[in-house]
C-alpha positions as CSV (number, residue, x, y, z in Angstrom):
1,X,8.9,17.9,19.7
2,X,7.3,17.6,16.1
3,X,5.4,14.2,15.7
4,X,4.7,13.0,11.9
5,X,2.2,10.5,11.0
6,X,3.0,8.1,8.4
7,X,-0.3,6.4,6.6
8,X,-0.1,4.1,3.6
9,X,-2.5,1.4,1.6
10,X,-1.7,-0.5,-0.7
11,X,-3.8,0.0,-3.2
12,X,-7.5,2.2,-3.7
13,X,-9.6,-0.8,-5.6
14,X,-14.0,-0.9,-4.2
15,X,-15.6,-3.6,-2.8
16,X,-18.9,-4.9,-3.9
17,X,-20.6,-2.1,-2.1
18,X,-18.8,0.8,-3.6
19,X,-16.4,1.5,-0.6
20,X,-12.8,1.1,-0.7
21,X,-11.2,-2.0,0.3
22,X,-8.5,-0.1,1.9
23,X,-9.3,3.1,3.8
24,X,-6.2,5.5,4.5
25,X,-8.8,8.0,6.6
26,X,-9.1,4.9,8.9
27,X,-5.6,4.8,9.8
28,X,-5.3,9.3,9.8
29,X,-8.2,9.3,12.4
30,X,-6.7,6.3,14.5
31,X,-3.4,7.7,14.9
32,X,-4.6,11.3,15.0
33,X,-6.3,10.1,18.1
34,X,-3.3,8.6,19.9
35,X,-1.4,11.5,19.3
36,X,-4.1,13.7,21.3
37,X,-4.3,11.1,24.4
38,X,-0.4,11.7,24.4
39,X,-0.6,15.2,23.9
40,X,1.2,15.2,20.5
41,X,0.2,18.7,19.4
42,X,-0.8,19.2,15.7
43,X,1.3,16.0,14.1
44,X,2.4,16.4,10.1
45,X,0.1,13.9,8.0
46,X,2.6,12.2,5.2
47,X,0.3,9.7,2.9
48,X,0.7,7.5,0.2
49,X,-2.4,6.3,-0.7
50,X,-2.5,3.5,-3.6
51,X,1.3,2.8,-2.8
52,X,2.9,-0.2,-2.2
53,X,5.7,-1.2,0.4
54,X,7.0,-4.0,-1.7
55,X,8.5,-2.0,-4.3
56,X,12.0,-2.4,-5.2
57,X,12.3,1.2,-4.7
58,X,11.2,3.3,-1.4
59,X,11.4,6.2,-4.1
60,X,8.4,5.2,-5.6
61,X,6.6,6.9,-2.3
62,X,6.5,10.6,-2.3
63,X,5.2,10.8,0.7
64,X,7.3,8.6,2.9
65,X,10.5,10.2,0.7
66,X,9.5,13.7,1.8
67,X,9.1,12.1,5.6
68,X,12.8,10.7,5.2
69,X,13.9,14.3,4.4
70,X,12.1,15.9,6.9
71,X,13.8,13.3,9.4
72,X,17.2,14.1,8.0
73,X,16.7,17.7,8.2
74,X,16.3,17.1,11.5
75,X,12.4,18.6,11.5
76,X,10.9,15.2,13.1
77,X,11.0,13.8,16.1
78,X,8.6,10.9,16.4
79,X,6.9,9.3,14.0
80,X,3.4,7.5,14.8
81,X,2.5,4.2,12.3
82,X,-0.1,1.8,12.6
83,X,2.3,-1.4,12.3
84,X,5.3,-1.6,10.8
85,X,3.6,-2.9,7.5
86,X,2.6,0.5,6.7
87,X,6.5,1.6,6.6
88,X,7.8,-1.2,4.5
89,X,7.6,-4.8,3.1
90,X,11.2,-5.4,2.4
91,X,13.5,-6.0,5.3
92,X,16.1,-4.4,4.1
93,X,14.8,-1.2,3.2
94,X,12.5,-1.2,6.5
95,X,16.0,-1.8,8.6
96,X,18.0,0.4,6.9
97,X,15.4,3.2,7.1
98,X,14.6,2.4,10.6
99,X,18.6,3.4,11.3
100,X,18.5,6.5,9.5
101,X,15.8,7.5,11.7
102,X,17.3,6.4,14.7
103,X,20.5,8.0,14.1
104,X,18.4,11.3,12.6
105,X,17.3,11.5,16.4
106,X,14.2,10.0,15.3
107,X,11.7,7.7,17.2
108,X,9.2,5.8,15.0
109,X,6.4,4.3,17.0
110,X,3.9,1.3,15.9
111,X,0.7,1.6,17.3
112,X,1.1,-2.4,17.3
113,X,4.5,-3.1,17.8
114,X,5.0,-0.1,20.4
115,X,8.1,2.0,20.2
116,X,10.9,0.5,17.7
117,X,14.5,1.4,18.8
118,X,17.0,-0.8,16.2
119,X,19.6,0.2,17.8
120,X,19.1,-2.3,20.8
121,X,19.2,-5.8,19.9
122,X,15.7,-6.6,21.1
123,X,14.6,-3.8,18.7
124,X,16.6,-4.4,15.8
125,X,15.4,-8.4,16.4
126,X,11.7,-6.9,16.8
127,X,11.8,-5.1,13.8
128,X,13.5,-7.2,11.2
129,X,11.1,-10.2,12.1
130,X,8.3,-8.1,11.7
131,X,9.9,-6.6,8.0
132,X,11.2,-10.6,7.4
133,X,7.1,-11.8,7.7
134,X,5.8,-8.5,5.8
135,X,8.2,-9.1,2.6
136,X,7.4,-12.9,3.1
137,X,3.8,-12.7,2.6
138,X,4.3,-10.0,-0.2
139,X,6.4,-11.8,-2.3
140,X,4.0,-15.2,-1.5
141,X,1.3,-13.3,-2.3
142,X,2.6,-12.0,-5.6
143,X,4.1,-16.2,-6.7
144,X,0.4,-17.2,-6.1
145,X,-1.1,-14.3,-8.4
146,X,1.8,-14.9,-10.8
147,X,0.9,-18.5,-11.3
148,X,-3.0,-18.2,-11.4
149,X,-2.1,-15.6,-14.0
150,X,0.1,-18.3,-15.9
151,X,-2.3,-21.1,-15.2
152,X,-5.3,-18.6,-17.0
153,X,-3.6,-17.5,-20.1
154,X,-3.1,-21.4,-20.8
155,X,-7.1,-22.0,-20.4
156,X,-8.4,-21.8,-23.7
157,X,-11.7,-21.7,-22.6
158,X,-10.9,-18.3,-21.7
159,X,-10.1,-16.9,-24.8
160,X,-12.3,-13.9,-25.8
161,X,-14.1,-14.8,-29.3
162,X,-14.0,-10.9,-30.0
163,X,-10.4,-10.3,-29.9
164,X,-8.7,-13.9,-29.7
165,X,-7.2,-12.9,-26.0
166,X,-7.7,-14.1,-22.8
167,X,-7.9,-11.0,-20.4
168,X,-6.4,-11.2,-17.5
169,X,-9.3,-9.5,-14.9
170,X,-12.1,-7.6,-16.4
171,X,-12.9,-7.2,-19.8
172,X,-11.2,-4.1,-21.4
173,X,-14.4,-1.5,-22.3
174,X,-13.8,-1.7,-25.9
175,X,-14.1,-5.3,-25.8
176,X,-17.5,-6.7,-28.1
177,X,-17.0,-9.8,-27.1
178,X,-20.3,-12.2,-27.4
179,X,-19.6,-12.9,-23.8
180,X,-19.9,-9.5,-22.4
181,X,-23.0,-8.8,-25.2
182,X,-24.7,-12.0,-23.4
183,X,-24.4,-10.7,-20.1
184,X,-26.1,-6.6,-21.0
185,X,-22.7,-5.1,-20.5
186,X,-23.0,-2.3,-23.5
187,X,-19.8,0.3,-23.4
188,X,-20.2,3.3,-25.4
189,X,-17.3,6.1,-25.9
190,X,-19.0,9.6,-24.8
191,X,-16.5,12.0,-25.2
192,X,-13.3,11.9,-22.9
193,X,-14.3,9.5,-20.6
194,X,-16.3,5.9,-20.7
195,X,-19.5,5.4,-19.9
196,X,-20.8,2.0,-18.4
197,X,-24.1,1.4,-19.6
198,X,-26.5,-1.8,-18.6
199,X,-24.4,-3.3,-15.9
């Protein structure tokens, strides 16, 4: 049997500290370990890192694409996640992929949710609640950003006296706004890249 692991974050942004917010190593090394207590020989890693699951599109995810076609080749037997999050925010997608590896001989397994088997109505119910709450809280997520976005580029106490703008987020580096003169942020161009200087 050939056992796939299936790792995916969201996105690579740095906390405070300098370390990522989301670490997909976390999630290698946690299901790299279950597969040795089950005796899962040498599993195939498939990772999208700084990918979402709430894409229109499942395309958009090399990684889990090229895990669909190894499925449907037939080259995959089980497939370890670490909840079913990681394989997609959309309930349909997640369903519909979820049956193509069922029928594919497939056997996806959640180290959360345990083994999913949609083809049994406790499964299928299992699985489409957990993809239902997952594209919930995505696209709730996404309303409240989209509004606190709105709500900001109203506030014209926000606009940047350098360009006339209100940035959405940081600054841009080429910005020479007062603001960002007050608080010591200097840019300056060096060659190909940017250079931060005084922050």
């Amino acid at each position: 049997m050939r056992v796939a692991i299936y790792c995916r974050v969201s996105d690579d942004k740095l906390k405070g500290d300098g370390d990522r917010r989301q670490d997909i190593e976390r999630q290698i090394s946690k299901l790299s370990m279950i597969c040795e207590i089950q005796g899962w020989k040498e599993p195939v890693i498939f990772k999208d890192d700084g990918l979402s699951a709430f894409k229109d599109d499942y395309q958009s995810r090399p990684a889990f694409v090229n895990l669909l076609r190894e499925i449907r080749a037939r080259r995959i037997q089980r497939v370890l996640i670490e909840d079913l999050t990681r394989w997609s925010r959309r309930i349909e997608d997640g369903l519909r992929t979820m049956k193509e590896a069922s029928d594919y001989g497939c056997t996806v397994t959640s180290s959360a949710e345990g083994e999913i088997d949609v083809t049994i109505p406790d499964g299928w119910f299992k699985c489409a609640i957990g993809f239902l709450m997952a594209e919930w809280s995505s696209r709730s997520t996404a309303y409240k950003v989209k509004s606190g976005m709105d709500r900001r580029k109203l506030d014209l106490s926000k606009v940047c006296p350098s360009c006339g703008v209100v940035h959405l987020g940081r600054h841009p580096l080429n910005c020479g706004c007062v603001s960002c003169k007050k608080k010591g942020r200097v840019n300056l161009m060096r060659g190909n890249g940017v250079e931060k200087v005084g922050l």
